[in-house]
N, C-alpha and C positions, 0 to 999 in steps of 0.2 A: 670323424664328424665335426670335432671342433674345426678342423682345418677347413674342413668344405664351408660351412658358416663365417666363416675369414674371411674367405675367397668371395663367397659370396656375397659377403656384406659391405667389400671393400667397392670402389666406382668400377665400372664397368672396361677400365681400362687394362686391367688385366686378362680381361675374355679377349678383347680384339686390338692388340698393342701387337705391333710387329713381333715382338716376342714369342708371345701367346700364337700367332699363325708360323714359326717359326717351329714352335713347340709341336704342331698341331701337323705340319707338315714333316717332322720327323717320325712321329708317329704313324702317317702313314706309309713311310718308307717302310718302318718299323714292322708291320701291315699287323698292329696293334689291333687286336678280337674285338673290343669295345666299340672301338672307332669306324670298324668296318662294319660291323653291326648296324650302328646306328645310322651311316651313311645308306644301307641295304635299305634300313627302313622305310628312309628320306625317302628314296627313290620309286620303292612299295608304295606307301600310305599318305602322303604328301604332296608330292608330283603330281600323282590324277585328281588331285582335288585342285591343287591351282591350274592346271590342264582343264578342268573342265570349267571354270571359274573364266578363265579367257575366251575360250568358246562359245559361252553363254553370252556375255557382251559383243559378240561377234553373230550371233545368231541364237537370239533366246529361242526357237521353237525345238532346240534341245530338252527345254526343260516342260516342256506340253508334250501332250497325247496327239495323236498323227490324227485326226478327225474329230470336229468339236460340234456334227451336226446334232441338229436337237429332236433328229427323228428315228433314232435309232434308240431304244429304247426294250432290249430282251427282257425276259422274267426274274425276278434273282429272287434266289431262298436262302436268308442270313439262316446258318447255322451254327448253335450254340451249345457247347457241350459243358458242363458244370457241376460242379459238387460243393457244396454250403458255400456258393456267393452270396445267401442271404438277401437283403434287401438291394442289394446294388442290382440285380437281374433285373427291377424296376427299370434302373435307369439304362442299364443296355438296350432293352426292348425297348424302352420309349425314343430312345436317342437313332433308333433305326425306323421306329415308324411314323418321330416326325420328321424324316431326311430330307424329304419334296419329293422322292424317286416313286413314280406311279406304279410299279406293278411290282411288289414286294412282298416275301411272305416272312415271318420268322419261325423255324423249326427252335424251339430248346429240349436237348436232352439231358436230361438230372441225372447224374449218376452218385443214383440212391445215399439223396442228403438227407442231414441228421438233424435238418436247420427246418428255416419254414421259406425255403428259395420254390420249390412248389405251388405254392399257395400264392407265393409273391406272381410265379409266371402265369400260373391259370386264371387271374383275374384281366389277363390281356386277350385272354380267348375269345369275350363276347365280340371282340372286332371282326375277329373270322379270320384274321394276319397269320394268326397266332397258333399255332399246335405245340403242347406239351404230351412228350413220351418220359414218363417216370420208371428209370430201372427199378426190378424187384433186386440186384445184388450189384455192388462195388464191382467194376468192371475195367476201368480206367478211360482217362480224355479220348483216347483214338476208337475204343470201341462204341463210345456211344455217338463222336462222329461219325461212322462208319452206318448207325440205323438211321442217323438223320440223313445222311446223302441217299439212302435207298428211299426214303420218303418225299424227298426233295421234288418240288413240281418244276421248280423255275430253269430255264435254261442252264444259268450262271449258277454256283454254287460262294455264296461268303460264307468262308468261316474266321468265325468271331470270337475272341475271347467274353468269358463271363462278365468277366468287370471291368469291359471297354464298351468306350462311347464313340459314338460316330458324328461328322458335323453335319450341318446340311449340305448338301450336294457332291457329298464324299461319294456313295456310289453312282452319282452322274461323272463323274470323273474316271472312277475305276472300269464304268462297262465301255468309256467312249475306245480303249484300246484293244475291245474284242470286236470291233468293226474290222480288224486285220485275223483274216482266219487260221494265219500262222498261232497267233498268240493262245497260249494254254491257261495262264493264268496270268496275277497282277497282285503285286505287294502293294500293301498302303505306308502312306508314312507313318511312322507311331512317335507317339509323343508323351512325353513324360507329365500325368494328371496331376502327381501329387508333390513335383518338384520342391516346393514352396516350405517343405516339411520340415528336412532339414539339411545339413551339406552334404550326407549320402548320398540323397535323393536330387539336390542340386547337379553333383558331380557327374551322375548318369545324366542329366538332364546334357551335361556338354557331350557328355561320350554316343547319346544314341541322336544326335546333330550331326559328330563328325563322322561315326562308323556306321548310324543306321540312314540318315538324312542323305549327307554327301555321299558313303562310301555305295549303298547302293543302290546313287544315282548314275555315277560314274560304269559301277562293274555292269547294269542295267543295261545303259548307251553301248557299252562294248559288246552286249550279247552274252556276258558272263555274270548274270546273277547269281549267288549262290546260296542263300536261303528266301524262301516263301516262308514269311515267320509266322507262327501257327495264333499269334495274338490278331493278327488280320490280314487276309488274302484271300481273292477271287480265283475262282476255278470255274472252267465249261465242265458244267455238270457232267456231261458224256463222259469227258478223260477222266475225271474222279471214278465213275464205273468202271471202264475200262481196264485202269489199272488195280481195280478190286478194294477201293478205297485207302486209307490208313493201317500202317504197319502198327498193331497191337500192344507191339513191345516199346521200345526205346526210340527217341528222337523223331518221332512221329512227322514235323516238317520240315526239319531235314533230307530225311529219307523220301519223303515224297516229291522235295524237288529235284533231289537228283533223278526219280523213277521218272518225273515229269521230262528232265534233261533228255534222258537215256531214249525218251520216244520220237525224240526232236522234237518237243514244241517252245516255242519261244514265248521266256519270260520274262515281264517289264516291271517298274516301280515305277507308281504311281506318287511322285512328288505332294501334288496338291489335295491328293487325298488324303486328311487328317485324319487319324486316331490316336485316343487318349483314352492311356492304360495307368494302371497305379502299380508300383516300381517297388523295391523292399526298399525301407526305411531304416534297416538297421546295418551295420558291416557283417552281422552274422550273417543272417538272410541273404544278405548278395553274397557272400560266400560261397556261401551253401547253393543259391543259383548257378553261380559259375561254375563251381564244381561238376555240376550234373549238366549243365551245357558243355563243357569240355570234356568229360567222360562218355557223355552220349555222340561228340564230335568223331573219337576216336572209334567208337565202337559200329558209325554208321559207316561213313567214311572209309576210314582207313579198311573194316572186318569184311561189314558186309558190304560195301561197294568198291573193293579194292580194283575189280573191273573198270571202273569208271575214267581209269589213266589211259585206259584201252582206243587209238587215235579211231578205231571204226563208229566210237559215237560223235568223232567230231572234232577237230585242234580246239575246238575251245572249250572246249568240255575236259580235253587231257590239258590243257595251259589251264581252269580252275582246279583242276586235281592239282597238277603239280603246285599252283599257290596254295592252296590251300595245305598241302603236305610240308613246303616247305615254311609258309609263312607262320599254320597255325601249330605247328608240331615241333617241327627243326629247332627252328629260331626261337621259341617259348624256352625249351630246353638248353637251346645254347645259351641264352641268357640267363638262365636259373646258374649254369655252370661256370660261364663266365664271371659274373658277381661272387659266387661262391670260392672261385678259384680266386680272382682277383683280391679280397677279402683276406684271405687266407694264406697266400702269398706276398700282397703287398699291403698289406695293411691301407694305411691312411697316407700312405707316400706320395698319393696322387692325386691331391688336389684340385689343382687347376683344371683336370682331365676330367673327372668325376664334375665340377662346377661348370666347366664349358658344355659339355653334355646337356648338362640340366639347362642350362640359359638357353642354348640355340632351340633345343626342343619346347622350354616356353615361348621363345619367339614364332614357331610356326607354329605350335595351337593357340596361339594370341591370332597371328595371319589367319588361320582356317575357321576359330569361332566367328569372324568378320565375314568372310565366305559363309558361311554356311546360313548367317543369320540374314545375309544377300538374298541367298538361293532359297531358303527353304524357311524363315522367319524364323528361325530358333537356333540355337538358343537365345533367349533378350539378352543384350547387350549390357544388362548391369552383371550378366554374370563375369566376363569380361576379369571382375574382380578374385573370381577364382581360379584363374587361370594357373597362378603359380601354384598349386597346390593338384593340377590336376597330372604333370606329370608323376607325381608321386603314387596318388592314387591309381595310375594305370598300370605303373610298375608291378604294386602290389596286387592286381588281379590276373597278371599277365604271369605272378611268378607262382598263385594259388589255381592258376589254369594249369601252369606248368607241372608241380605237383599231381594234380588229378589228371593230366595225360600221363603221367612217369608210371602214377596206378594201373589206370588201364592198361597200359601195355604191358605191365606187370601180372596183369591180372588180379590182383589186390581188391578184396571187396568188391565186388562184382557188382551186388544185391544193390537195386535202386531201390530206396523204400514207399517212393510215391506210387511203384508198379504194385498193381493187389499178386498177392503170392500164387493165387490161381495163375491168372493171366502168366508171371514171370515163369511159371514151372511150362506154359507150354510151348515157350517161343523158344528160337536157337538163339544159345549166344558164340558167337564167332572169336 
């Protein structure tokens, strides 16, 4: 560590001195684990973002929805599943019913809070917008989406998270891409509410810019979305029936947009549709979140949609299997073992290797925060300032992902503790 800080701190002539690409060029003869890695990544995660970046200066109607008339205008029934959001359910509901969007209804289902998030939503009823269904028992998010989609009037189906807000004209944005009757559903953008907090909260603020903003915009344009994230996304109410709503157990929108995948309907992100959620503020919490995103990854995924590699649903449907097998699984784990091996093998004898890494990689999320704040207004550019601090931070959820896939697949602790112990006893687990 002292060394890397050496390195680091010395001019920047050491990273790119004939030397230094000399060093950098034997190592790939070398065909050095690290190096090839991080080059894989380049090519994965970095590439399609300045790829799409040229494009869009070449023809912005990349980054718009295929029909912007203003007379198309379906039903849509926001739905809201929730347990003690407490007074924030205020501002969900009102942040949908002053959108401008003319025929909107909002369903919220309470699953059986301990708060006064009830009281808070039934006082939107005299509108007539508004229906509340109060579980009588703890049931979990998927199940009480699943009574709000059977009560749903609206063509369209949003579901919304409890303590996100909408802007105006956010679902005039999201319904203009069901003018195309291929399309099944539609992600919004989401954006980080409570950024302002503290550097946790900042640091996601860049990461859901470059993986949820850019990344899919990108996988979007290619046909290969691969979450409908369950904080905000539009569905034709029909297919939500069809496919017999939300899976009860684990990874609830995950799982549904692969079922969505698997029926061929074509799913888009909605750029310019905002949503603003609030984010864990503390490194526990995001811990803790990721965890249960990466164990829920493995277990939808990998268990129960291992079919989904299968070319009869489609090359692109088996090209996001295979990325996602190899991007989110492989590679987590090679990196956990690489570091570890490398570590433990070479100590600290690698300086410059270990510091060129880190620099080139701050150079392109310094490039992509610029992109992105282009494309998609965010992240503000004062964050810019923390840019050197965010490869660090990625490491470290990339290597507590890694860990909670190494579980899963281990089988290790199984038990999510958010699922109520009913529901867990009657679902399969794979």
């Amino acid at each position: 560590m002292v060394d890397f800080l050496h390195v680091l701190g010395s001019p920047l002539s050491p990273l790119v001195s004939v030397g230094a690409l000399q060093h950098w060029q034997a190592l790939l003869v070398s065909s050095n684990v690290l190096v090839w890695m991080f080059i894989v990544s380049v090519l994965r995660f970095d590439v399609p973002a300045f790829t799409m970046w040229i494009v869009s200066l070449i023809d912005s109607r990349v980054l718009r929805p295929p029909g912007r008339g203003d007379t198309y205008w379906p039903s849509v029934s926001v739905i809201v599943a929730g347990r003690n959001p407490g007074a924030a359910i205020r501002r969900t509901i009102s942040s949908v019913l002053d959108s401008g969007y003319p025929r909107v209804e909002v369903l919220y289902a309470d699953d059986q809070s301990t708060d006064d998030s009830v009281r808070h939503a039934r006082s939107f009823e005299r509108s007539r917008s508004v229906r509340v269904f109060a579980s009588a028992q703890h049931s979990g998010k998927p199940t009480n989406l699943n009574l709000a989609i059977l009560m749903a009037r609206g063509e369209l189906a949003f579901v919304l998270d409890a303590d996100a807000e909408i802007e105006v004209g956010t679902i005039h944005r999201l319904v203009a891409y069901f003018r195309d009757p291929r399309v099944g559903a539609v992600s919004a953008n989401i954006f980080v509410r409570n950024a302002s907090c503290n550097l946790v909260t900042r640091l996601q603020e860049i990461e859901y810019a470059l993986n949820g903003s850019i990344g899919r915009l990108w996988h979007a344009r290619l046909g290969m979305l691969p979450i409908l994230p369950g904080v905000a996304s539009i569905f034709r109410t029909s297919a939500l029936r069809e496919l017999g709503g939300y899976d009860t157990g684990l990874g609830d929108d995950t799982d549904m947009t692969i079922r969505m995948r698997k029926r061929g309907w074509r799913l888009e992100f909605a750029l310019e549709a905002r949503i603003w959620t609030d984010e864990p503020e503390t490194m526990g919490r995001l811990m803790r979140q990721r965890i249960r995103w990466a164990r829920n990854m493995v277990k939808v995924r990998i268990r129960k949609h291992a079919d989904f590699i299968n070319p009869r649903y489609g090359w692109d449907n088996t090209a996001l299997a295979l990325d996602n097998l190899v991007f989110r699984v492989t590679l987590p784990l090679c990196v956990l073992f690489a570091i570890t091996w490398g570590l433990a093998v070479h100590g600290g004898d690698k300086p410059v290797l270990f510091t060129s890494l880190y620099f080139f990689t701050t150079v392109l999320v310094f490039c992509k925060v610029l992109i992105a704040n282009d494309l998609a207004r965010t992240p503000p550019l004062f964050d810019l300032a923390l840019v050197p601090l965010y490869p660090p931070y990625r490491l470290l959820v990339r290597l507590v992902e890694a860990l909670a896939i190494l579980r899963e697949l281990l089988r290790i602790g199984l038990y999510h503790p958010y699922v109520p112990r009913r529901i867990w006893s009657e679902i399969p687990h794979w």
